[in-house]
N, C-alpha and C positions, 0 to 999 in steps of 0.2 A: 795547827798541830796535826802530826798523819800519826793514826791509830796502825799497829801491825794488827790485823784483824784474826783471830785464829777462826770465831764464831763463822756461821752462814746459815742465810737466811732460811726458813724451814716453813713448810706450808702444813697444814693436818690432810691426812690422803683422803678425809671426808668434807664437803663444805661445810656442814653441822649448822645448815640455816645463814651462815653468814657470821657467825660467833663462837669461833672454835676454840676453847682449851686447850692450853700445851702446859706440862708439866716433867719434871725431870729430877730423879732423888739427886743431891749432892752429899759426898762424902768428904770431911775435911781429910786432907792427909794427915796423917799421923807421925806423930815422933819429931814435930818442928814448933812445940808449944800452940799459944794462943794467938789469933788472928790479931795483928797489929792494925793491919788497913784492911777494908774490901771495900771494892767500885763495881756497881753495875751497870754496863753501857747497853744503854737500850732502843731500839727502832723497829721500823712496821711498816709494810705495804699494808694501809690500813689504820687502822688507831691499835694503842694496845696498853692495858693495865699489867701490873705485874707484884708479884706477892715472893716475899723471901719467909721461909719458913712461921708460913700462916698469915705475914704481916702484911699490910701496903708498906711498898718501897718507897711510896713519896706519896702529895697530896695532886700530883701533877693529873692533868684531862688531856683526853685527846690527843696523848703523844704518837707520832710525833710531829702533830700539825698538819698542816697545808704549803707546800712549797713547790714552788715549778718542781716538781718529782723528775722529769727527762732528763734533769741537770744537777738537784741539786735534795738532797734526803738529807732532813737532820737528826741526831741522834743526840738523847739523853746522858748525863749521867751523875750517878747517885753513890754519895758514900751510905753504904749499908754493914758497916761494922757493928755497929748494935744489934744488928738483927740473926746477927751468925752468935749463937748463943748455946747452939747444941752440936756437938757431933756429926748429926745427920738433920737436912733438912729438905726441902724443895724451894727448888726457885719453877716458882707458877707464872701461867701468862694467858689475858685475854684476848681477844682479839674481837676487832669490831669494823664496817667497811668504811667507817669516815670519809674522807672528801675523797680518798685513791680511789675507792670503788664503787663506792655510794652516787646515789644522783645529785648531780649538780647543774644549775643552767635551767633552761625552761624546758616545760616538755617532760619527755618520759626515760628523757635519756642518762644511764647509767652505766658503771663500769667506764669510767672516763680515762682513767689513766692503766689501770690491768682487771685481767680477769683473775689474778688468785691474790688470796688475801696470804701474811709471809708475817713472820716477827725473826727480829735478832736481838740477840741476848748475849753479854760476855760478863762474866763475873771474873775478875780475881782478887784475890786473896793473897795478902803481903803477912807473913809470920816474921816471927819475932828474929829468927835465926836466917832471914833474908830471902828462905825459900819463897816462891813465886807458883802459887795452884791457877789454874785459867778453864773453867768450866763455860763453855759456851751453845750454842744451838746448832744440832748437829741433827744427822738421822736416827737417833737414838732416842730421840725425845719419844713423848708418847700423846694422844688428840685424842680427846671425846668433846660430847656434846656439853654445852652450855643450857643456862634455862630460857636462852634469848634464843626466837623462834624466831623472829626481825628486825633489822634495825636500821633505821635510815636518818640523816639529820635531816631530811626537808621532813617525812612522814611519821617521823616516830621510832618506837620500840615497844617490840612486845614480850613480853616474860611472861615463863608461864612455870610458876615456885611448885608445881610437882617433879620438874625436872633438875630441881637442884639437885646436888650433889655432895651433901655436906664431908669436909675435911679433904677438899681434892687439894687444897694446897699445902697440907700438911705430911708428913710420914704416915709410914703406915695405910695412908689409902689404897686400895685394889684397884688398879688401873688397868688387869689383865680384860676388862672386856672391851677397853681402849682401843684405837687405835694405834697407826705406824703415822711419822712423815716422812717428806722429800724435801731434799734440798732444792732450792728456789736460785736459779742464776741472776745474779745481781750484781752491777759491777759499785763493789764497795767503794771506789776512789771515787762517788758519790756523796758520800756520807761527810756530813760535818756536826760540829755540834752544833749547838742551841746559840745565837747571838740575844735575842731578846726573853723575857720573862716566859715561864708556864703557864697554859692557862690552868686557872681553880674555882675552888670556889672562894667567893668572894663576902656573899654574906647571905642570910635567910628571913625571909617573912611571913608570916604567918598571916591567915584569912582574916580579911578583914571584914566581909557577910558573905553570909553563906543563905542562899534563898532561892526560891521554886520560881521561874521563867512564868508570864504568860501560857507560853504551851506547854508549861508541865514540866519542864527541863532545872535540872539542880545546876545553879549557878554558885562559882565563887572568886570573889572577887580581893584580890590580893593588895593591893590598892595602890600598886607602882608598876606601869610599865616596865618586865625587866626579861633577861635570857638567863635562859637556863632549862629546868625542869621542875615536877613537883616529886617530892617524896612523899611517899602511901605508907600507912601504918595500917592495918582490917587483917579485920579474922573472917571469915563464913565460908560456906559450904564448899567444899573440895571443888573444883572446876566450875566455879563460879567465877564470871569474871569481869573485872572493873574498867572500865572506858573512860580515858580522859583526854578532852578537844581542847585544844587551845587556842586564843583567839587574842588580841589587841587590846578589840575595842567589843561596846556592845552597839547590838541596833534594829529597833524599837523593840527593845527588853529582851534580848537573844543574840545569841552570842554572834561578832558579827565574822564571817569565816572568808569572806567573798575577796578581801584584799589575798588571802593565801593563794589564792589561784588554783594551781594543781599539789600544791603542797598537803597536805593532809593533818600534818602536825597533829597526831592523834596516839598515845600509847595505850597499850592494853595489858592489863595486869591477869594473869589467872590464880587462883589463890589456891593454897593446899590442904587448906582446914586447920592448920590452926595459926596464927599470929604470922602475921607477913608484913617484911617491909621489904618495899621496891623503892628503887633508885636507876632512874634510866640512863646511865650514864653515857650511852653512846649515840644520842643523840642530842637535839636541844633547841629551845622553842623560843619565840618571839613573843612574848604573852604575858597581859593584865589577869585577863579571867578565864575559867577552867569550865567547859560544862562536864559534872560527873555523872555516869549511866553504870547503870549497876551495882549501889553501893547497898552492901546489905543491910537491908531496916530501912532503906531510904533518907530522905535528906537529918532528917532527926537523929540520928545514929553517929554521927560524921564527928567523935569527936574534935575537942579545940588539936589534940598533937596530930589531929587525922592526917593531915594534908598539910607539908611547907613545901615553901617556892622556895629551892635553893638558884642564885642568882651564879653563875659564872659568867668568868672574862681573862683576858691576859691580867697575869698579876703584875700591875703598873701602882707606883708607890704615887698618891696622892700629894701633890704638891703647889697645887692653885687654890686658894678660897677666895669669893668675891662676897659681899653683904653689901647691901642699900637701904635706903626708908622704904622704898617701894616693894611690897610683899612679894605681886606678880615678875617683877625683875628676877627677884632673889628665885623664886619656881623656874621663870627662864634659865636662868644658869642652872638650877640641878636639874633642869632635863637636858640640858647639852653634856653635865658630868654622866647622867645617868647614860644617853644616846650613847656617847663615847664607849663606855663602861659594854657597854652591850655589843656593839658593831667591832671593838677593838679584839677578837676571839683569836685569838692567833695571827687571824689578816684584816686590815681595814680594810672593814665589809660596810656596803650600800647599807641593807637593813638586814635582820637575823630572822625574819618570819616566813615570807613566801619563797618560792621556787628559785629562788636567786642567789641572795648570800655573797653576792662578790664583791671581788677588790678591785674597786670600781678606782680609775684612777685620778677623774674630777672630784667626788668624793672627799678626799684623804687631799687634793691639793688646795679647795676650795678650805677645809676645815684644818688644815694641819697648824695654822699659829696658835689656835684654840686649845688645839690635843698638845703641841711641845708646852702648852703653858698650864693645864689642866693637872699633867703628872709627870713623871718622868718616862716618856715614850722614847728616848736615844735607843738604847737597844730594840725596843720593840720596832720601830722602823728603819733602824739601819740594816734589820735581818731581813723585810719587806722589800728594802730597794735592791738587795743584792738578787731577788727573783726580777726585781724590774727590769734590772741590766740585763741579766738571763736572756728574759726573753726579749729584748729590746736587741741584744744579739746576736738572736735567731732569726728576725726578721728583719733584717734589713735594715736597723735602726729606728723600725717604728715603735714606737711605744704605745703597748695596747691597750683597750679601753678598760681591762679590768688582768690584774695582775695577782695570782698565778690566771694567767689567760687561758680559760677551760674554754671558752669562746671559740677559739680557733679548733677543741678538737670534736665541738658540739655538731652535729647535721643543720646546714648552714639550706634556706630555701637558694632555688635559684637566681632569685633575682636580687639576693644579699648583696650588699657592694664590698669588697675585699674591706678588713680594718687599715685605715690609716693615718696617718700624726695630726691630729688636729689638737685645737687648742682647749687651754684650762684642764683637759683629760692628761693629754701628752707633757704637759708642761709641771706634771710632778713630779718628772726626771728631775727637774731645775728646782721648782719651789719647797719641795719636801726636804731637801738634803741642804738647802740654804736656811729654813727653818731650825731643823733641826740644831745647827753650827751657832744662826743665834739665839738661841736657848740655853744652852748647856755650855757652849765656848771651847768645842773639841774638834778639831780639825777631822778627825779621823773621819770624820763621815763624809767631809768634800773632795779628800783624797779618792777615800772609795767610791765616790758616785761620778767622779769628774770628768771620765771618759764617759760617761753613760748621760750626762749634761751637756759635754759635747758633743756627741753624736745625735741626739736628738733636735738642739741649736742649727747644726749644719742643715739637717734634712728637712726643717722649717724652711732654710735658707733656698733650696732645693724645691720648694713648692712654691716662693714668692712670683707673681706676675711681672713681667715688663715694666709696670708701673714701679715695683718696689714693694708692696703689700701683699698681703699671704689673703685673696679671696678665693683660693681654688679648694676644690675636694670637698669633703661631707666637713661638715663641724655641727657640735652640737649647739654653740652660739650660747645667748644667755637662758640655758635650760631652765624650763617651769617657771618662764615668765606669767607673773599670776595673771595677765592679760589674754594667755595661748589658751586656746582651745582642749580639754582637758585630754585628748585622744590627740593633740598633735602638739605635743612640750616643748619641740624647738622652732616653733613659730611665735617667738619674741620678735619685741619692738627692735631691737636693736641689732642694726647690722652685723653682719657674721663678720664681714670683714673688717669692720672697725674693733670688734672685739677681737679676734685674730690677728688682728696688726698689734695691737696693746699687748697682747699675752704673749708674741715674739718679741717685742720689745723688753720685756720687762724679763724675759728667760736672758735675753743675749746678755741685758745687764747685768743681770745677777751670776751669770757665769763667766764673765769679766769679772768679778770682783771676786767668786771662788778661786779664779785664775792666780789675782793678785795675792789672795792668805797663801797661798800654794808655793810659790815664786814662779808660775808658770806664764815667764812672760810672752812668749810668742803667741799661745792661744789668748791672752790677754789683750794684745792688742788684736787679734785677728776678731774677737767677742763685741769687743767697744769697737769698730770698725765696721762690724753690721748694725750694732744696736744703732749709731749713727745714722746710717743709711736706712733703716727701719721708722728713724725719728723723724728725719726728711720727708721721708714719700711717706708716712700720718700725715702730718703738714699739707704736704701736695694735694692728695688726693682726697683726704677728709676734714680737714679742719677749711672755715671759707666764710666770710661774712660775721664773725661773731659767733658760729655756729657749729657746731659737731655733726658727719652726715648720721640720719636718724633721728636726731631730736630728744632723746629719750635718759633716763637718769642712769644707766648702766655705761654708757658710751663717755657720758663726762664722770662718773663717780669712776672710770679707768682711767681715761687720761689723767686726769688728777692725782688720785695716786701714784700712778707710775710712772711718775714726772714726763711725761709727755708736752706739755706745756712751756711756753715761756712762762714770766711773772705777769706779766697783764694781761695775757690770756688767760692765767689761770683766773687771774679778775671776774669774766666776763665770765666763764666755765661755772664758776661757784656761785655767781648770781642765776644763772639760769638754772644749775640743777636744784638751786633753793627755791626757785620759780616751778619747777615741774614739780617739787616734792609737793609747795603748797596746792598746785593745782590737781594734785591726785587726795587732797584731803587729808595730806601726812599719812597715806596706809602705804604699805609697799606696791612698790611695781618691779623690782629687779628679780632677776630669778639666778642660778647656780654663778653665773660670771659675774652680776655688778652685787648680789647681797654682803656677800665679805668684806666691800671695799667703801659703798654709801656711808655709812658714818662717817669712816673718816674724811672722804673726800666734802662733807659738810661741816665736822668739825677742824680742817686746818685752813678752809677759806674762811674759818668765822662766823658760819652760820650755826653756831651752838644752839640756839633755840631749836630752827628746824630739826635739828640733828634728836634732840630728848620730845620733839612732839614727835616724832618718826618711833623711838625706842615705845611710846608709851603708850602708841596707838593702843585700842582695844577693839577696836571694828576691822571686820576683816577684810582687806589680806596684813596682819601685821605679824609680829612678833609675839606680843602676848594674847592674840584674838586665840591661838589654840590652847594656854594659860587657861582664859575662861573657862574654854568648854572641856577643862580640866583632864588638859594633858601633860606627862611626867614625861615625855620625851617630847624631843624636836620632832614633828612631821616633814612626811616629802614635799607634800604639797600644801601651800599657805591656807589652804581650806579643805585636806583631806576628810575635817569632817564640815558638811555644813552646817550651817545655823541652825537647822529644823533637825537635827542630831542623825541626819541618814547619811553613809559615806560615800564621798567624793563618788560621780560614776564611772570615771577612769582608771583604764585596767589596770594602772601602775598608781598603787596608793598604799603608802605604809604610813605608819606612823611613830617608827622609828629610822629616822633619818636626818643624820647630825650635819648635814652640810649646810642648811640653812640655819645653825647654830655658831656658825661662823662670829657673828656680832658680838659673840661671849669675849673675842681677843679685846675687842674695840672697851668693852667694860672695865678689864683690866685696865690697860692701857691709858683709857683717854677719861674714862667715869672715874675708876678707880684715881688713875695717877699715877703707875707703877711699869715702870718701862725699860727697856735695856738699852746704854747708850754707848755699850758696846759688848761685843757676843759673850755670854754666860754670865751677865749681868756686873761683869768686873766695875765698869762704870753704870751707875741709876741716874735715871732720871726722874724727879718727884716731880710731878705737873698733873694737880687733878684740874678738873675741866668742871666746875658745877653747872646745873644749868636748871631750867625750871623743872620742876616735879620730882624732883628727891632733894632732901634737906640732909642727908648725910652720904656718903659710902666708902668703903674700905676696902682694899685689894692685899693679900698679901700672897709671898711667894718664899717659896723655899726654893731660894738660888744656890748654885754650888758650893759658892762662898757661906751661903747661911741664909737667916730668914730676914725675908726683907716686909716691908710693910707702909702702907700711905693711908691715911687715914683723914677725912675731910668733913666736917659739919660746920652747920652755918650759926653763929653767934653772936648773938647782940649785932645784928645788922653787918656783921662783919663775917671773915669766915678761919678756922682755927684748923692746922693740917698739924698731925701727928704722922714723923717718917721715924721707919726705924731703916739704917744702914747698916747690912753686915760684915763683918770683920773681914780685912785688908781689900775694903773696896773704900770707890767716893760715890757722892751726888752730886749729881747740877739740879735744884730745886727751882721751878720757876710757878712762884703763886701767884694767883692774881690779885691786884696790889699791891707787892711787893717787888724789889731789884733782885733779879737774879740770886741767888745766894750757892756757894759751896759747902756739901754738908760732908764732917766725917763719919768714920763708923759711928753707930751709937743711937742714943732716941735723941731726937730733933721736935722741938714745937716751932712753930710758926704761926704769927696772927695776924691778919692782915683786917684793916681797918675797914668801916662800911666806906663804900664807893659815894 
């Protein structure tokens, strides 16, 4: 849809700290009755809140996101008919430096995308009598100062409530000691709307102890890993002022800061004398527990409404639940929903705590069957890939390691090597947007990513050796192999090139078959034609003797999966990586490339057992080893904390990070029973898998069609599956002990005898 734009963008002639007010009386016209419709379309160089006669316009954060900003601004928009209620009003507007101007990336560096922070505003107003009013952002407006003295999402926000300003967004305020602005050149044929959800808030928690540190320090402890901020409720002393640090994790009994890096995640309240509540809204923290400094009366004072953690994220509609016997399972899955929940802010981000924050693109490709199956992500990442493509064709068709790519315009050392297509990173051009299609069963997203699939496919092509396989150039291989050195992540067991030949393989096929939903048959066969020649020279060069080069579980838990194998190699493939599992003591050993894919590649050669002593490991490096040491998110690294409770000593340690949460798809799927057997679940497939250490589990799903559901416990020596199928789909149920069965809509029991 192209907007005729009358509005333009307007900056305050003062910076006012970073957080400038813009406000502007509106007068309805007169003599055309009452306001039938009003819309207000709104964006920001910057973030920006916005108030129509006193109110909030919406419950939306952080508009208007993060998006390749050189190509591509999105803009809001809000029916605000209910809010025009008087005569005269104002339409008010915050302003804050978000990702445009704020620091992002490592380091010190900020102002990435411009130096002036800018909002646009267009209201109009449809009467009854057809007339058409259009008040928008012009030089007319008028800027003062806010009570925010700072604001940064990696470092915080400081407020300081003697400088409010009460009733600035209503009539009647005195804004003669205001300022003027300037219009801001911007070329509007930028501007689109929103494709995916708002971020908001999502939910609140309140303290769950509140207690004095070893050194003296007031700790509080929330008791979920989660992003967001805390809300302050305190009274005391005029310019007195309150300090609050945010942190993960703790470590030995103090809060532990060290994974932040240079980030500071630290807000400052100053208070006015009497009753104050802060809300930092223009920033946002990675954080379990709070150390608080300055609160008055000290830790004893703090009441219960003192302090909540309100939690934001993209508003994504909840749509996966998984349950099992096993407790620690069921904690693994709410910390991949929670992980999600938190990293999912706009852009699928690495983690939401230290100096980083990005849209890492191994990440989101590694985790993405988990997230389309978790909620309903279609929108939220069909808006993410259209920055991929963006910049994918800006450069030459690389696709960069983290998308909006702040990377390329950060101070690069000299001996940086330029970014370029390497695999599992680059290959979310492909795997994101084929995920997506089968979750939900909407073409639209293959349509629009299909050039951006292709062109990433070819420039693989382009980098293959003589031999046939893709070993050249930097790759990050199988990242945070728990074997690698904690200062050097991509010194995994397993060949770079054998994983790189797998993950071109496995793009060329999958956009061969986007090809085919398409009717795009010339790239169709041009896709299967390399994938071919890809499959070959695997063969040639790496497969020899019974053996995979490498040796290692990440090399065959690929070819496995993505059918790189004949049938009796895959024989030999699945006895040996069940041979390496057992000889690693069932703890993991795969890192970012083979974690997503081990289960399966162990539950369809058969080795189910392996596969549920691998899930239920509790020594570390596993799955639920950070479970124990009771954690609510996925961590980066399989022992970010160690045993003796101190963290990890490697510079890159979070402990919110959903890629090795990946294994959550495999639950559904292969634990649960609950699978799609063709895209947006039109056809199901009921096939749970039990195996030792859980006696029951259940998956369900809210498919487009409806809610679907598999449900499996073991009985009188037998085992008893409850499918529900929804309306105008089928199933193919395949239980064990039993013939195949066809199920319709409806609840289905099935009992299959003891073995």
């Amino acid at each position: 849809m192209t907007v005729d734009w009358t509005a333009r963008f307007i900056a305050s002639d003062s910076d006012f700290d970073g957080a400038p007010l813009l406000r502007r009386v509106v007068r309805l016209d007169e003599g055309h009755g009452a306001p039938a419709r009003a819309t207000l379309r709104l964006s920001a160089l910057g973030i920006v809140e916005a108030w129509l006669g006193g109110r909030p316009v919406s419950p939306d954060l952080f508009t208007p996101g993060w998006t390749s900003y050189e190509w591509r601004l999105r803009y809001a928009e809000h029916d605000v008919t209910s809010l025009l209620t008087q005569p005269e009003t104002v339409l008010a507007l915050a302003l804050g430096n978000g990702w445009y101007r704020g620091r992002i990336g490592w380091g010190e560096g900020a102002r990435v995308y411009g130096e002036e922070l800018a909002a646009l505003a267009e209201l109009r107003v449809e009467y009854d009598d057809g007339h058409v009013q259009v008040v928008g952002t012009d030089g007319s407006w008028r800027s003062g100062a806010s009570d925010t003295t700072a604001n940064s999402l990696y470092d915080g926000q400081d407020v300081d409530a003697r400088r409010r300003q009460p009733g600035w967004t209503e009539p009647g305020f005195d804004d003669s000691g205001w300022q003027g602005v300037h219009e801001v050149d911007f070329e509007l044929s930028r501007l689109e709307p929103y494709v995916g959800p708002p971020v908001r808030r999502i939910t609140e928690l309140v303290p769950q102890e509140i207690w004095t540190s070893p050194q003296g320090r007031v700790l509080v402890d929330f008791g979920q890993n989660l992003v967001g901020w805390v809300r302050v409720r305190v009274q005391g002393e005029a310019g007195t002022t309150v300090t609050l640090r945010h942190a993960e994790v703790l470590e030995h009994g103090e809060l532990g800061t060290r994974p932040l890096r240079s980030a500071k995640a630290t807000d400052r309240f100053t208070l006015s004398g009497g009753v104050d509540v802060f809300e930092p809204t223009l920033t946002f923290h990675g954080f379990r527990y709070v150390e608080v400094d300055g609160w008055p009366g000290g830790v004893d004072a703090i009441d219960a409404d003192a302090l909540t953690a309100v939690a934001v994220s993209s508003d994504l509609r909840r749509i996966g639940s998984f349950s099992c016997s096993d407790e620690l399972v069921n904690r693994l899955h709410e910390n991949a929903v929670w992980g999600m929940r938190g990293n999912f802010l706009d852009v699928p981000t690495d983690c939401p705590q230290r100096d980083e924050r990005l849209g890492w693109t191994g990440d989101i490709a590694a985790f993405v069957p988990t997230a389309v199956r978790l909620a309903d992500a279609q929108g939220f990442l069909r808006d993410w890939l259209r920055d991929l493509a963006l910049e994918q064709s800006h450069q030459d068709g690389v696709v960069p390691y983290v998308v909006p790519d702040a990377i390329k315009r950060m101070a690069s050392p000299p001996d940086r090597q330029p970014v370029d297509t390497t695999a599992v990173w680059s290959d979310a051009a492909v795997w994101v947007p084929w995920a997506v299609w089968q979750a939900y069963g909407d073409p639209t997203v293959l349509a629009e990513a299909f050039d951006s699939m292709t062109s990433h496919v070819r420039r693989v092509r382009s980098k293959l050796s003589p031999n046939g396989v893709w070993d050249t150039g930097f790759q990050f291989g199988d990242w945070l192999d728990p074997d690698a050195d904690p200062d050097h992540p991509a010194d995994a067991k397993a060949d770079r090139g054998v994983v790189a030949t797998a993950c071109a393989y496995r793009s060329a096929r999958l956009t061969a078959a986007a090809a085919a939903v398409l009717g795009r048959e010339q790239e169709q066969a041009e896709m299967t034609e390399l994938a071919d020649r890809l499959r070959a020279a695997f063969h040639e060069v790496y497969v020899s003797d019974r053996q995979i080069l490498s040796d290692c579980t990440t090399v065959y838990s690929l070819a496995l999966v993505f059918d790189l194998l004949d049938v009796e190699q895959e024989v030999w493939a699945g006895e040996r990586l069940a041979e390496l599992v057992a000889e690693s003591g069932f703890r993991i050993s795969t890192g970012f490339a083979g974690t997503p894919f081990i289960a399966d590649a162990l539950t369809r050669t058969g080795h189910v057992d392996e596969a549920y002593r691998l899930l239920l490991q509790r020594e570390c490096p596993s799955w639920l080893y950070p479970v124990t040491m009771g954690a609510t998110t996925i961590w980066e690294r399989w022992d970010s904390m160690l045993p003796d409770g101190s963290i990890n000593p490697g510079e890159m340690t979070s402990f919110n990070h959903y890629a090795l949460g990946a294994v959550t798809d495999w639950l559904h799927r292969v634990v649960g029973g609950l699978s799609a057997l063709e895209p947006g679940y039109s056809r199901i497939l009921v096939a749970p898998t039990p195996g030792p250490g859980l006696d029951w589990a259940e998956s369900v799903l809210e498919t487009p069609h409806g809610r679907a559901r598999v449900r499996w416990e073991r009985s009188g020596g037998g085992l008893r599956v409850e499918a529900t199928v929804p309306p105008g789909t089928s199933a193919l149920a395949r239980v064990p002990g039993l013939a195949e069965t066809e199920l319709t809509p409806g609840e289905h029991v099935l009992e299959a005898p003891a073995s």
